[in-house]
C-alpha positions in Angstrom: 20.1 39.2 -63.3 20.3 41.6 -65.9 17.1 42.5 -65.7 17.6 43.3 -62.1 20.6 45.3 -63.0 18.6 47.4 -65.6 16.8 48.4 -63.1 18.8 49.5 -60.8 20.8 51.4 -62.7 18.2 53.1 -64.9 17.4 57.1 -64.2 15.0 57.9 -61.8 12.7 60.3 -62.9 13.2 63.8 -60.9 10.4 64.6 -58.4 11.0 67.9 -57.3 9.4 69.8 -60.0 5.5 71.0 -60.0 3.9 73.7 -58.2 5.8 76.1 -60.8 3.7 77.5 -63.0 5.8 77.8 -66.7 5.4 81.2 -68.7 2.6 80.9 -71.4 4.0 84.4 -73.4 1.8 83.2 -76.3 -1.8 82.6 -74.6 -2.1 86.5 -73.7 -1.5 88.0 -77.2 -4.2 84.8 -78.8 -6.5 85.9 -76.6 -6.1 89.5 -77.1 -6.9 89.1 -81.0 -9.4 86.6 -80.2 -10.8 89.6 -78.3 -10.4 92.5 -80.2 -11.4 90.6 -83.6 -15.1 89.5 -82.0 -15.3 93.0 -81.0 -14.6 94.2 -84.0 -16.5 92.1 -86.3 -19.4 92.6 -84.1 -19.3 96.4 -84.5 -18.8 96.1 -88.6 -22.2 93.9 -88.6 -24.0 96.2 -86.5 -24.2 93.7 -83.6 -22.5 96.2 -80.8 -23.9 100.0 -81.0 -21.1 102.2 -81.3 -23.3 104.4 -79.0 -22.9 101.5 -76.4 -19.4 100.5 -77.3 -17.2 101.8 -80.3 -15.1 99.5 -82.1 -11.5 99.2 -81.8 -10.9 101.0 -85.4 -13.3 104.0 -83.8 -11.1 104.1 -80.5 -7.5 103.7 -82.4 -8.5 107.1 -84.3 -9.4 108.6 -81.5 -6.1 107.7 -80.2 -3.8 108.7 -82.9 -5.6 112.0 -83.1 -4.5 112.2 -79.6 -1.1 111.8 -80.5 -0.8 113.8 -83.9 -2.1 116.9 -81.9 0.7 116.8 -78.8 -2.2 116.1 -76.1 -1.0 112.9 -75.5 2.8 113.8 -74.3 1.0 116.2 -71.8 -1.6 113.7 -70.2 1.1 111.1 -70.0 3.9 113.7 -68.4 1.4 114.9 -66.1 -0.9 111.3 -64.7 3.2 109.5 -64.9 4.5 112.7 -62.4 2.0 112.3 -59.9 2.4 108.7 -59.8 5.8 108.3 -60.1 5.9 110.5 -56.8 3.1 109.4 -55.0 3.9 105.9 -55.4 7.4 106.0 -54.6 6.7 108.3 -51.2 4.0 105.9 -50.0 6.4 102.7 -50.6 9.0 104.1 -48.8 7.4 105.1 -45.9 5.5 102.1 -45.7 8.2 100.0 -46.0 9.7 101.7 -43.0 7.3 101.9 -41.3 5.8 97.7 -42.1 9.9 96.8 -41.1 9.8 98.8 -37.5 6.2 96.8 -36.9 7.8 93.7 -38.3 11.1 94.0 -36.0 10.3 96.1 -33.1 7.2 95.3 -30.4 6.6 98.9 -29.3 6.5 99.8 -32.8 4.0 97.3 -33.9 1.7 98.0 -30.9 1.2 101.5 -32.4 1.4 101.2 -36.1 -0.9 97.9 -36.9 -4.3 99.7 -34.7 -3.9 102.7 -36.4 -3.5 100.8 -40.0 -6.1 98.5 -38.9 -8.2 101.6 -38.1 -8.0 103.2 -41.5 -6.9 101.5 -43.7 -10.7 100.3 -44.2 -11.8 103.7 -45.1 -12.0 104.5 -49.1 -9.0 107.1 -50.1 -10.5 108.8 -52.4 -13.0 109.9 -50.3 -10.7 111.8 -48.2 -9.3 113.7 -51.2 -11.7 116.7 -50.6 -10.1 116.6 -47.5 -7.2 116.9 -49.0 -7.7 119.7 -51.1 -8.3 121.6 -47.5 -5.7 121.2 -46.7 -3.0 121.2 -49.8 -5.2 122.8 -52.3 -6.6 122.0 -55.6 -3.0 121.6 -57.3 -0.7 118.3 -57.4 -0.1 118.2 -53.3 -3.7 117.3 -52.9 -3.5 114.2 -56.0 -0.1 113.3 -54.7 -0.8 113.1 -51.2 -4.3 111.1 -52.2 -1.6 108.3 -54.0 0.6 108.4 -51.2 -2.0 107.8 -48.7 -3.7 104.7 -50.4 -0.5 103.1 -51.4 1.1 103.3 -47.7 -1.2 100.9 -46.0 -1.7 97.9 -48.3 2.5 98.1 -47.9 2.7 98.4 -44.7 0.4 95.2 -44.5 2.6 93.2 -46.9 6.0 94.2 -44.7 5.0 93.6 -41.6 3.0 90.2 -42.6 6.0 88.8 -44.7 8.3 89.6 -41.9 5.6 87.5 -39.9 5.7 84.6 -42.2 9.4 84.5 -42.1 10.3 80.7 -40.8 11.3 81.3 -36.9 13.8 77.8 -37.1 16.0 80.0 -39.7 15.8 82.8 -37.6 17.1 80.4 -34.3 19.6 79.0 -36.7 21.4 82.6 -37.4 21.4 82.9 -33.5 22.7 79.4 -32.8 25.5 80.5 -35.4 26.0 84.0 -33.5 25.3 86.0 -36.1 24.3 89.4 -34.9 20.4 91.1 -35.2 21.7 93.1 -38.4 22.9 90.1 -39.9 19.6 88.3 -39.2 17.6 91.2 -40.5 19.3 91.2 -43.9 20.9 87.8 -44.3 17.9 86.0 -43.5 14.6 88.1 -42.6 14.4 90.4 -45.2 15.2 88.0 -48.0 12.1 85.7 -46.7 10.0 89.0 -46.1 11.0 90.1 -49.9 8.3 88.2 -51.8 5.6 89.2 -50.0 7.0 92.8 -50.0 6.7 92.5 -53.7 3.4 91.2 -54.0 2.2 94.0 -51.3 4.0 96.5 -54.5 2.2 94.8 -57.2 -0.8 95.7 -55.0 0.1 99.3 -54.1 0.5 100.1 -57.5 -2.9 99.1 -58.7 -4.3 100.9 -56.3 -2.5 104.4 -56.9 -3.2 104.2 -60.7 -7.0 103.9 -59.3 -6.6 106.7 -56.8 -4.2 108.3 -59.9 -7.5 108.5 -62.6 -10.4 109.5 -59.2 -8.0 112.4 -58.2 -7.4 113.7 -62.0 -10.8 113.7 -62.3 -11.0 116.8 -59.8 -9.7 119.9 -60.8 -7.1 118.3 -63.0 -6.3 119.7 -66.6 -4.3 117.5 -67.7 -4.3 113.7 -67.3 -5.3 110.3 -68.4 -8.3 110.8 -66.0 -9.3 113.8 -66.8 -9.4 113.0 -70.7 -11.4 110.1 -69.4 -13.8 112.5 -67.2 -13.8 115.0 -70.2 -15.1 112.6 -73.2 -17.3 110.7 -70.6 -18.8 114.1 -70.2 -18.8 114.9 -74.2 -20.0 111.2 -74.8 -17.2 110.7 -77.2 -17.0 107.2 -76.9 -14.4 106.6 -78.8 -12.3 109.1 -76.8 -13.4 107.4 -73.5 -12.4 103.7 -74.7 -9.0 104.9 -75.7 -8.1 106.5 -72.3 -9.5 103.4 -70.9 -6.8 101.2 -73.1 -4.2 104.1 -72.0 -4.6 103.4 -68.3 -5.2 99.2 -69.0 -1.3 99.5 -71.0 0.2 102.0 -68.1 -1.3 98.7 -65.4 0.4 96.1 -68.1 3.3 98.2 -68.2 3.7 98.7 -63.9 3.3 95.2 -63.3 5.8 93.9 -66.2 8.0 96.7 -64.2 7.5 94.7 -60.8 7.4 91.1 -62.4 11.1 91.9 -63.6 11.8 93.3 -60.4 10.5 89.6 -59.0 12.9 87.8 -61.7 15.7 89.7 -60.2 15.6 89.8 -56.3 14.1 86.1 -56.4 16.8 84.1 -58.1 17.4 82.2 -55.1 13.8 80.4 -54.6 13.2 77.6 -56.5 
C-alpha cells in the first residue's frame, strides 16, 4: 500500500519542454579562437601564403592603422548613413505595403504579381540604372538598399499574416471584437515573428547591396576600402574590411535578436 501511495504521489516529470533550443554564449567565442589560432599558426609556419591569405596579426595592423589615421570614423559614418536610411525606408514601406496584401484582397491582387515579378531579378544589377536616374551620389546607393530590402519584407508580412491561425481569428469575431482589434490584438502579434525573421533577412541583404553600391563611385566606405585594397592587392587591408563588414552583420543581427527577446515574451 505504501508503495502504491509513493507512487501516486511522487512528481511527474514536466513534458512540455523541448523543441527550445538553450543559448550556447560559450561555443561561438571557442570556436572563434579555435579559428583564428589555426590560422595563425599556419601563417607563422609558413603553411598559408600571406600572398593567398594574411594572417590575423597582418590584418589587425592593417586595421589599427586604419584607425590611428581617422579613415576608419569616415568609412563607418558614411557605409552606417546609407544603411541606416536605406534599410529603414525599405522596411517601412514594405511593411505597409506586406500588411495591405496581408489584410486587404484588392491590395494583394496587385502587390504579390508585381513582387513575384521582380523580386527574382538581382538589385544590384539595376544600380546603373539607378545612377540614371539619381546620379552617382548617395540617392542612387540608397535607393539600391531600399529597393533590395522592400521585397524579401514584403514577403515575410504578407506570409506571416498568412500563417496566422484562422480559429483565433474566428474566436476574436465570435467575441465581437472589432477588425482593428483583430488586426493588433491577435493578427499582428502571430504575424510578428515572421516579420522579424523577414528583418533579419532584409538586413543581410542591404549590407550586401550596401558593399556592391560603395564599390561604384563611392569614396568613402567599407566597400570601397574593400574595392580599393583588392585593387592594390593589400591583403591585409582587404581581410580587415572583410572582418569590418562580418562585425557590422554580428552587430545587426544581435540588434534584431534583442528586438526578438523583446516583442516575443509571450511564446513559449
Amino acid at each position: 500500500m505504501s508503495r502504491d501511495n509513493t507512487k501516486i504521489t511522487s512528481p511527474v516529470p514536466f513534458r512540455g519542454g523541448g523543441f527550445s533550443p538553450r543559448p550556447m554564449r560559450i561555443v561561438a567565442p571557442i570556436l572563434f579562437v579555435i579559428v583564428i589560432t589555426i590560422w595563425e599558426s599556419g601563417s607563422r609556419l609558413g603553411w598559408i601564403s600571406p600572398i593567398v591569405l594574411p594572417a590575423p596579426s597582418e590584418a589587425y595592423t592593417a586595421f589599427m592603422d586604419l584607425v590611428n589615421s581617422g579613415q576608419l570614423v569616415l568609412h563607418l559614418e558614411a557605409s552606417l548613413t546609407r544603411l541606416i536610411i536605406g534599410w529603414s525606408a525599405g522596411t517601412l514601406l514594405g511593411v505597409c505595403f506586406g500588411v495591405a496584401a496581408g489584410l486587404f484582397t484588392m491590395a494583394r491582387g496587385g502587390i504579390v504579381p508585381f513582387v513575384a515579378a521582380i523580386f527574382p531579378i538581382p538589385k544590384i544589377a539595376l544600380l546603373p540604372l539607378f545612377i540614371i536616374w539619381f546620379g552617382i551620389g548617395e540617392e542612387s546607393k540608397v535607393a539600391t538598399i531600399l529597393f533590395g530590402t522592400f521585397f524579401p519584407t514584403v514577403i515575410a508580412v504578407y506570409g506571416g499574416i498568412d500563417n496566422v491561425d484562422r480559429g483565433l481569428i474566428r474566436m476574436g469575431q465570435s467575441f465581437n471584437l472589432s477588425w482593428w482589434s483583430i488586426v493588433w490584438k491577435i493578427i499582428l502579434p502571430g504575424a510578428l515573428p515572421a516579420i522579424l525573421s523577414g528583418f533579419r533577412i532584409s538586413a543581410s541583404i542591404a549590407i550586401i547591396l550596401l558593399v556592391a553600391a560603395e564599390m561604384i563611385g563611392a569614396e568613402y566606405g567599407v566597400g570601397a576600402y574593400v574595392l580599393l585594397a583588392g585593387n592594390l592587392m593589400a591583403m591585409d587591408q582587404l581581410v580587415a574590411g572583410v572582418a569590418m563588414l562580418s562585425v557590422l552583420g554580428l552587430t545587426v543581427s544581435w540588434i534584431i535578436g534583442r528586438a526578438e527577446k523583446h516583442f516575443l515574451k509571450w511564446r513559449i
